[in-house]
Backbone as numpy.savetxt, mean C-alpha at the origin, in Angstrom:
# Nx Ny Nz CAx CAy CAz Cx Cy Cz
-7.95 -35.92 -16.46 -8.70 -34.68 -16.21 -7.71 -33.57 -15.90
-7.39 -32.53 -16.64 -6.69 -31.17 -16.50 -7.23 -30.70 -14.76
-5.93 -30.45 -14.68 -5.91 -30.01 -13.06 -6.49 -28.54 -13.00
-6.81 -27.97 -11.92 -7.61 -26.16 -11.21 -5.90 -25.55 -12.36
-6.01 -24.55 -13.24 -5.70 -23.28 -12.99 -4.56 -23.02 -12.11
-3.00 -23.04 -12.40 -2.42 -21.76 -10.72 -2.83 -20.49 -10.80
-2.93 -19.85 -9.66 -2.89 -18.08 -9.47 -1.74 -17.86 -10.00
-1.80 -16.98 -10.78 -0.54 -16.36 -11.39 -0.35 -14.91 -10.53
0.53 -14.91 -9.66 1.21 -14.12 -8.65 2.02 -12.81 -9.06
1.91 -11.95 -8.87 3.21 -10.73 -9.21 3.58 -10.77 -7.66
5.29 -10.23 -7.61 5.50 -9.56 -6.57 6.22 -8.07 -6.74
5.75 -7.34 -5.99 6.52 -5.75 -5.97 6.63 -5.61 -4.52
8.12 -5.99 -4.72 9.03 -5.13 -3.25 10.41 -4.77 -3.73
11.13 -3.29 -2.88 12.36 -2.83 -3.30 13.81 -4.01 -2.20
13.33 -4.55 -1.90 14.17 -5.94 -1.41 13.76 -7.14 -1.88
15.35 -7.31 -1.96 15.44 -9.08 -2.62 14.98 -9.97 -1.80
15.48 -9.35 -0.46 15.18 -10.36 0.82 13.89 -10.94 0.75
13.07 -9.79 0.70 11.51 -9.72 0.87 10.91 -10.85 0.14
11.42 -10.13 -1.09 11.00 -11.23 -2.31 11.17 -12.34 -2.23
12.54 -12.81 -2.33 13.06 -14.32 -2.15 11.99 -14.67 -0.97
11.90 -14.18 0.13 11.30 -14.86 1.18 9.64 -15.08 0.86
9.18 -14.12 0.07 7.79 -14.43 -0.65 7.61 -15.47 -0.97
8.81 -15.40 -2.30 9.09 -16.36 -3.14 8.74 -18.23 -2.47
9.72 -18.50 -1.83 9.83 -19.25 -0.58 8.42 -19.66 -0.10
7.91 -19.05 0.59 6.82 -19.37 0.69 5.74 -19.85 0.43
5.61 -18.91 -1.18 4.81 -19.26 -2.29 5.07 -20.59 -2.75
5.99 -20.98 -2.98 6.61 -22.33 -3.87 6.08 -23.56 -2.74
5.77 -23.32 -1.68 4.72 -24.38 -1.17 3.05 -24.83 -1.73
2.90 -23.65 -1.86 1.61 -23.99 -2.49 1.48 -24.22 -4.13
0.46 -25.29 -4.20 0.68 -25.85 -5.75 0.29 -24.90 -6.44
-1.17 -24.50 -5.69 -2.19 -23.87 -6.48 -1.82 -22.20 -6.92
-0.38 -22.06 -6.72 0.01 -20.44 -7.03 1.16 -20.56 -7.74
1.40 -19.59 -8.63 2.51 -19.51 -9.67 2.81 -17.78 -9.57
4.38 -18.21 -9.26 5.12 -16.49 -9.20 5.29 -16.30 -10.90
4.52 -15.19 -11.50 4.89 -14.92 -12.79 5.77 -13.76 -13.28
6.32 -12.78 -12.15 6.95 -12.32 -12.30 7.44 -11.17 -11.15
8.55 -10.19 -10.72 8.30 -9.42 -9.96 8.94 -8.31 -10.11
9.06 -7.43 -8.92 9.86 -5.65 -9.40 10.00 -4.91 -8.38
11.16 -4.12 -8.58 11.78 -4.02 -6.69 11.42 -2.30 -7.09
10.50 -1.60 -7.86 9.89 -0.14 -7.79 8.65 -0.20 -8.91
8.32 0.78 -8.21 6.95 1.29 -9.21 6.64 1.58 -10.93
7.65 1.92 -10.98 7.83 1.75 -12.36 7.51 0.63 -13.43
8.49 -0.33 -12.69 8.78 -1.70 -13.13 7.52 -2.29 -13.17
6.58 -2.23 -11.70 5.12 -2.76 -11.74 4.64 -2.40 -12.60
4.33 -1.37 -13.11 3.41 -1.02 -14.21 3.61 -1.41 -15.51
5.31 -1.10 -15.67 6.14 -1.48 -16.88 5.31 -2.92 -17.08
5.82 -3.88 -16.57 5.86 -5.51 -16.59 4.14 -6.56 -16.46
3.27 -5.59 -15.40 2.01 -6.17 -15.46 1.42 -5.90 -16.98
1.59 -4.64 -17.30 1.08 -4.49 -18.73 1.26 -5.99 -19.85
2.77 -6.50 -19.44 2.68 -7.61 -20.12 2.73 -8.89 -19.93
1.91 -8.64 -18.49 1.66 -10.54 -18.10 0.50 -10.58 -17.64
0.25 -11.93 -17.62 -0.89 -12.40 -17.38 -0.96 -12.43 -15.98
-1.48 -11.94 -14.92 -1.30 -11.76 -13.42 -2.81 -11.67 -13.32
-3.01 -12.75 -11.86 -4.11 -12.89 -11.43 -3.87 -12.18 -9.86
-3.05 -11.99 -9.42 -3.14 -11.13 -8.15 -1.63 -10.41 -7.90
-1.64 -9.10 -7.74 -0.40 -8.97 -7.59 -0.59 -8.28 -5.47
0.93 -8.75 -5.09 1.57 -8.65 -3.87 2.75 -7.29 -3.98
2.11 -5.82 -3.41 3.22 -5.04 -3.93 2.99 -4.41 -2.58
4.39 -3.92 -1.89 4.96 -3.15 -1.15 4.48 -1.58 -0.74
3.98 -0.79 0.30 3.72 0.72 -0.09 4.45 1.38 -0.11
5.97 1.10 0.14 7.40 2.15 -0.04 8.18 1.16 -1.43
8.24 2.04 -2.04 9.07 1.50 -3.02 9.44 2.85 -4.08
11.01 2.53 -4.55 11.03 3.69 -5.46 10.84 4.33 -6.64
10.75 5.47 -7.09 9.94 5.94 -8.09 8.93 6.30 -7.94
7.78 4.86 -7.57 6.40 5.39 -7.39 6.31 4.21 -6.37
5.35 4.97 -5.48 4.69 4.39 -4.05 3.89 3.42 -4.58
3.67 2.09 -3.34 2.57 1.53 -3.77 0.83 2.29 -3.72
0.95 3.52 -2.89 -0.08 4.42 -3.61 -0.63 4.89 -4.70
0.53 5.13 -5.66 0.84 5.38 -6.59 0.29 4.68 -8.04
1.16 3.49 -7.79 0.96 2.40 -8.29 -0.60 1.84 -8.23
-0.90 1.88 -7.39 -2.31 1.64 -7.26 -3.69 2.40 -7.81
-3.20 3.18 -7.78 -3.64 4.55 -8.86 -4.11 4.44 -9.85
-3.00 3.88 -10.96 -2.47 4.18 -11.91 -2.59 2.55 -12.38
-3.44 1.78 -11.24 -3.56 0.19 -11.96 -5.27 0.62 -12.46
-5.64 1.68 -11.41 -6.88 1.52 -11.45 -7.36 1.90 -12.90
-6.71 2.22 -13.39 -7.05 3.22 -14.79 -6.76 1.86 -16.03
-5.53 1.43 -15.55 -4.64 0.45 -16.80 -5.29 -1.37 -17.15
-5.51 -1.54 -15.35 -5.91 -2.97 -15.06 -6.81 -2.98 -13.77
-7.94 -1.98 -13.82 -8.63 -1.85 -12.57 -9.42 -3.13 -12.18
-8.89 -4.22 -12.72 -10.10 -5.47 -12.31 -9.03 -6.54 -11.59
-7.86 -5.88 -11.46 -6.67 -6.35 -11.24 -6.49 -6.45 -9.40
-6.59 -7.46 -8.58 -6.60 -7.64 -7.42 -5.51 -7.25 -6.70
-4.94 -6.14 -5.99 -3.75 -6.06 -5.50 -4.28 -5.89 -3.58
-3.08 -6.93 -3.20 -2.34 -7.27 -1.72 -1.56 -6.29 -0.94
-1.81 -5.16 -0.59 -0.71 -4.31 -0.11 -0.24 -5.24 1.16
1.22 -5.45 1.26 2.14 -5.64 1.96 2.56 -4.74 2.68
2.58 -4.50 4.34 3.52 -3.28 4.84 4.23 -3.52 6.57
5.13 -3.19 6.39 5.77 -3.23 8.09 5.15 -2.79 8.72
3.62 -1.92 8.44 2.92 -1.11 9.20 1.87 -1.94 9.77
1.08 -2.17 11.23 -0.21 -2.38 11.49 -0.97 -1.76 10.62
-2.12 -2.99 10.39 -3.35 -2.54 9.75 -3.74 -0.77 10.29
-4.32 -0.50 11.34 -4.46 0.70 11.86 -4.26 1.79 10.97
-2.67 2.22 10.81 -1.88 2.53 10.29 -2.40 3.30 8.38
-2.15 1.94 8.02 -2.77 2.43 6.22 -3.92 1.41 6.02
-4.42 0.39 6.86 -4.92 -0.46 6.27 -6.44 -0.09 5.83
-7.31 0.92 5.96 -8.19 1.33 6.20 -8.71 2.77 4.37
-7.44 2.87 4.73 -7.16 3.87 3.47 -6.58 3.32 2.17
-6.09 2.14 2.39 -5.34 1.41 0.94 -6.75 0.49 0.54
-7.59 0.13 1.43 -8.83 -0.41 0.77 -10.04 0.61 0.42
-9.84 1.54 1.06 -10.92 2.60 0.58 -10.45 3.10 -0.95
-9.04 2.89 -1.10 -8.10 3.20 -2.28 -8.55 2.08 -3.42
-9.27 0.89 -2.84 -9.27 -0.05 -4.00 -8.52 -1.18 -3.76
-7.52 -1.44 -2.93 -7.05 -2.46 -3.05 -7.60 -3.72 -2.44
-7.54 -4.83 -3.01 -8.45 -5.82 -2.19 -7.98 -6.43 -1.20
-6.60 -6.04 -0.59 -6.82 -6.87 0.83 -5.46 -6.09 1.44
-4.94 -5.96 2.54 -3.69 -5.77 3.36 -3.46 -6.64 4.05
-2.17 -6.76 4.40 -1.70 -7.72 5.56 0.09 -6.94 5.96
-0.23 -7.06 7.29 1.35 -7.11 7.55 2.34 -7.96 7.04
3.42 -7.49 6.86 4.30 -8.40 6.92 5.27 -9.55 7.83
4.89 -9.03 8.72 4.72 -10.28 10.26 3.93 -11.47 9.96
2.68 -11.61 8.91 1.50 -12.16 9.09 2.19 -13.68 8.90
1.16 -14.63 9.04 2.14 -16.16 8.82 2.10 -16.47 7.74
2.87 -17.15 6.91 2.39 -17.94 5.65 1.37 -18.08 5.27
0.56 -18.75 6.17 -0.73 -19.57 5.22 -1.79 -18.36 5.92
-1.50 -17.58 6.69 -2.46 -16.32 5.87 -2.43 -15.38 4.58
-0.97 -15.44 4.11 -1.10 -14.89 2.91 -1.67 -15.24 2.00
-1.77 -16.93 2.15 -1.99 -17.68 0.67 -3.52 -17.76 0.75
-4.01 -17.56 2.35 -5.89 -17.29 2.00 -5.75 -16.28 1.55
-4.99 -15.32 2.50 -5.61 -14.11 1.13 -5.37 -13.73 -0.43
-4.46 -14.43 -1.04 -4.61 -14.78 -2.29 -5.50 -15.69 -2.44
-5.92 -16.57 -2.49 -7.11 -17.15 -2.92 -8.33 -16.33 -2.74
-8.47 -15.53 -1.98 -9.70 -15.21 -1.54 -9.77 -13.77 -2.65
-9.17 -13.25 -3.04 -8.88 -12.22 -3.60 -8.78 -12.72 -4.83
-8.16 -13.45 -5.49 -8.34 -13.79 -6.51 -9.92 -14.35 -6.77
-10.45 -15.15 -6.20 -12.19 -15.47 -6.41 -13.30 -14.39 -6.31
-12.41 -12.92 -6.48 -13.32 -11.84 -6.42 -13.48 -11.20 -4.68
-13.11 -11.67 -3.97 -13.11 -11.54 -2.49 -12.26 -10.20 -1.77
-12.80 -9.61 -1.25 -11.50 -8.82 -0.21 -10.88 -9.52 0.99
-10.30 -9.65 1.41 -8.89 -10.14 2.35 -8.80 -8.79 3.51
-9.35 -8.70 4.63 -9.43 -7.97 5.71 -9.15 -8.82 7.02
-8.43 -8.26 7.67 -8.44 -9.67 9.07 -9.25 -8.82 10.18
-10.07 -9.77 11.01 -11.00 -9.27 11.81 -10.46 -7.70 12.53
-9.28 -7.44 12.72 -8.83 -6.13 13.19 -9.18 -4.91 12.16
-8.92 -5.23 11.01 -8.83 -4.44 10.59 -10.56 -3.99 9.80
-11.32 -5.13 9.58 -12.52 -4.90 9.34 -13.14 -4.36 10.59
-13.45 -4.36 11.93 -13.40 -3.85 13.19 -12.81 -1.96 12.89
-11.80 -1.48 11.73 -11.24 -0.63 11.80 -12.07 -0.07 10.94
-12.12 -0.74 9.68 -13.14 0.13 8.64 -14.59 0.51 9.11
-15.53 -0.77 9.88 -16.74 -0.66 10.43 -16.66 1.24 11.19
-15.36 0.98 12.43 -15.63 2.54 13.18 -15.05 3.67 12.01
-14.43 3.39 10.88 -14.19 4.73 10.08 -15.84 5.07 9.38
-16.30 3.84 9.03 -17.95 4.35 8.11 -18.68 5.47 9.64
-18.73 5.17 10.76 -19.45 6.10 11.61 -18.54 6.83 12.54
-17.40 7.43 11.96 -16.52 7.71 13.49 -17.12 9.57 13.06
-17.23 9.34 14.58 -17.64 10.96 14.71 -16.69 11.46 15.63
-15.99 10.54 16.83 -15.36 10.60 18.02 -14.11 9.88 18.10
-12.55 10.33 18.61 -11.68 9.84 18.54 -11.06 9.90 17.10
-11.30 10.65 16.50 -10.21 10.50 15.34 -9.11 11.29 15.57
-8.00 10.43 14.31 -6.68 10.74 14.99 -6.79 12.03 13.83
-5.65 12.97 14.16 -5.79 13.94 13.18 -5.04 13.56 11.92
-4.21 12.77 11.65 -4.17 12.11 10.02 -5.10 11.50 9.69
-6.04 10.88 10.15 -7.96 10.82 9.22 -7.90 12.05 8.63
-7.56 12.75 9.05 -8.35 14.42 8.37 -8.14 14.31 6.86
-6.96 13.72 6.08 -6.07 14.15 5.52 -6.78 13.50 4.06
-6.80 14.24 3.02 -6.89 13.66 1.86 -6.11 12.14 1.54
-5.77 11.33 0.44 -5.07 10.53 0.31 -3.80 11.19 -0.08
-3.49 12.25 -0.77 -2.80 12.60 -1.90 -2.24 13.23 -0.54
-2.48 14.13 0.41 -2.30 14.90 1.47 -1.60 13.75 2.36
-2.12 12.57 2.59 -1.10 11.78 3.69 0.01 11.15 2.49
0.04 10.97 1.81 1.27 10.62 1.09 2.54 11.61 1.30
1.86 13.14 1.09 2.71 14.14 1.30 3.52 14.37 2.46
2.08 14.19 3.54 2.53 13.86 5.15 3.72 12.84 5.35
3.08 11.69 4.64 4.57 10.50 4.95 6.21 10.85 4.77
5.61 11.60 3.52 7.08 11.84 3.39 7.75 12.88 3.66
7.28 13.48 4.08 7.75 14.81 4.85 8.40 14.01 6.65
7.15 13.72 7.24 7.24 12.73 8.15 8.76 12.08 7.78
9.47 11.62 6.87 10.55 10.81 6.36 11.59 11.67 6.15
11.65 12.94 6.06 12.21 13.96 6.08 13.29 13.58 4.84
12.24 13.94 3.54 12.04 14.27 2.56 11.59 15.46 2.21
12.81 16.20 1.30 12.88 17.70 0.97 11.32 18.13 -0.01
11.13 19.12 0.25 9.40 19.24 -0.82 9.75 18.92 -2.17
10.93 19.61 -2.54 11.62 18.85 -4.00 11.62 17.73 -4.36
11.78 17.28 -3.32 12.40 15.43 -3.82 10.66 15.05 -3.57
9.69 15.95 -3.30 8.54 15.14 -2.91 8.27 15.31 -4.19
8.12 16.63 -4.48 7.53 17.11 -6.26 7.89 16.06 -7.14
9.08 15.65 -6.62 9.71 15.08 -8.29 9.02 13.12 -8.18
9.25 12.90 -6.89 8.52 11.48 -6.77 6.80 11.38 -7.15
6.18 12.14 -6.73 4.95 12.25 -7.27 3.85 13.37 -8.44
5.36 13.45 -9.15 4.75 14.74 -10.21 4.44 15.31 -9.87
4.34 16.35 -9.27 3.79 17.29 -8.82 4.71 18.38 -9.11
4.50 19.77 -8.70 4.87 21.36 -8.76 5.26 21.27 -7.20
6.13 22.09 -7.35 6.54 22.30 -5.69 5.64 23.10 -5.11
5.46 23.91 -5.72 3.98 25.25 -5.03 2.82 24.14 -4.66
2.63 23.08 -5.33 1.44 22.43 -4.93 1.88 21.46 -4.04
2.93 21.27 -3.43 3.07 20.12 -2.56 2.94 21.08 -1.42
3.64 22.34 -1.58 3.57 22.83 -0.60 2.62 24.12 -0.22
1.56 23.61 -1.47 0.05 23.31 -1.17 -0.16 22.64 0.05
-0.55 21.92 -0.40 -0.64 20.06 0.38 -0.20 20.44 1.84
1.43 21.44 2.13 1.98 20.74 3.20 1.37 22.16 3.78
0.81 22.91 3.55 0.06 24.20 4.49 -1.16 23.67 4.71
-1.92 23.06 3.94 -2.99 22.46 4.60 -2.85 21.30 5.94
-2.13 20.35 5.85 -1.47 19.04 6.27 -1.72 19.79 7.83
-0.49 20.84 7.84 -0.16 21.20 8.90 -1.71 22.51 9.94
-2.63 22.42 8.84 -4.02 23.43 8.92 -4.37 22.39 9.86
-4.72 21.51 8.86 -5.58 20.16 9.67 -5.19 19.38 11.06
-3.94 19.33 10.80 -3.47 18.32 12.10 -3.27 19.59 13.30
-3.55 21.22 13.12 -3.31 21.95 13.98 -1.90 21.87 14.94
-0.78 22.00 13.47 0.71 21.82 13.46 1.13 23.27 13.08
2.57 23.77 13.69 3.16 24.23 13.00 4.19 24.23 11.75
5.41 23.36 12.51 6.34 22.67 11.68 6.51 21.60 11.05
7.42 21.30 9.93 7.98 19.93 9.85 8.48 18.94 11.34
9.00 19.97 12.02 9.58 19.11 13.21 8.24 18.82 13.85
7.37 19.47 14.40 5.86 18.88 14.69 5.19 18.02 13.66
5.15 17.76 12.56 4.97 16.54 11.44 5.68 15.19 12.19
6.94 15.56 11.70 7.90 13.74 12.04 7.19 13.49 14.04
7.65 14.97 14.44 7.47 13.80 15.84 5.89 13.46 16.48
4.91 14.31 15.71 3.53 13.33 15.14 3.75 12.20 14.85
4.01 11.66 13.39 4.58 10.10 12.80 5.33 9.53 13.36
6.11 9.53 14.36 7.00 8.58 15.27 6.16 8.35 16.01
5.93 9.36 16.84 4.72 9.06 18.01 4.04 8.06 17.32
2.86 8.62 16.49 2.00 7.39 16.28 2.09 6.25 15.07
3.65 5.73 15.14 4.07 5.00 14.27 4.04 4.42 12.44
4.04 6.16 12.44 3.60 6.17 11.07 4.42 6.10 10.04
5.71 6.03 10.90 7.20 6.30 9.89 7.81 5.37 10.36
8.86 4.27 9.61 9.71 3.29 10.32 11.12 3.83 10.67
């Protein structure tokens, strides 16, 4: 009798470390197969186009194009396509906005092994992958009227801008990472600073440190 199917796995991170240590991990379980991976955004898009991938595991900093980005731009190419955002960040943080984005599940990268591999399974069977914190997080975003932080305010396209400004990243180098016109980023960064009731860049970053939005 022919054995279950493996999950055929992508990974996207801009470290080897990362990867290998994915890697590692993964190779415990029978029921998953690494089919291929890519240390920037580019490459993800480049390479899923030509494999067969049942869940991909991709990073939200990576270069070229963000796993924002990337996510985007699956939705259009391979929108039935299950993606894992990976991040050094608490759920809190992005986890709330990368699933409102479409993606089917987050996890830190702290998380243990054999929570990753439920949440590949579970994601691959059509499932989202939320851990009780962070579903607890989405529940108060559907009714928050009270306590929001002032990056809620922010479009998606608008906290990307934030991040990287926050990263103290020139508006140029922002234009050119996310196509954009410089007049329109710095669009983006007159509103940013409307909303969060900021003046400066230097009031931006020490916003995102404070509330650990930048590593």
């Amino acid at each position: 009798m022919p054995s279950d199917p493996k999950i055929k796995v992508f990974i996207a991170d801009d470290h080897d470390i990362v990867r290998q240590g994915i890697e590692k991990v993964l190779s415990r379980a029978k029921d998953i197969l690494i089919v291929g991976e890519a240390s920037n955004g580019n490459q993800v898009l480049e390479r899923i186009k030509q494999l067969d991938v049942d869940v991909l595991l991709m990073d939200v900093e990576m270069p070229e194009k963000t796993g924002w980005d990337v996510l985007a731009d699956l939705k259009v190419i391979k929108p039935h396509l299950p993606v894992i955002i990976l991040s050094i960040f608490p759920e809190e943080h992005y986890g709330p906005r990368f699933i409102k984005a479409g993606a089917a599940g987050y996890l830190n990268k702290a998380s243990k092994p054999a929570t990753l591999m439920e949440a590949i399974r579970k994601v691959n069977q059509g499932g989202k992958y939320v851990s009780p914190r962070l579903a607890d997080l989405l529940i108060q975003d559907m009714g928050r009227n009270t306590g929001e932080k002032l990056h809620d305010k922010l479009s998606t396209r608008e906290f990307q801008v934030f991040c990287r400004i926050a990263g103290g990243r020139k508006l140029k180098d922002i234009a050119e990472e996310l196509s954009l016109s410089i007049t329109t980023v710095s669009t983006h960064r007159a509103r940013i600073l409307e909303k969060m009731d900021l003046k400066t860049n230097a009031d931006l970053i020490h916003y995102a440190i404070k509330h650990g939005l930048v590593s």
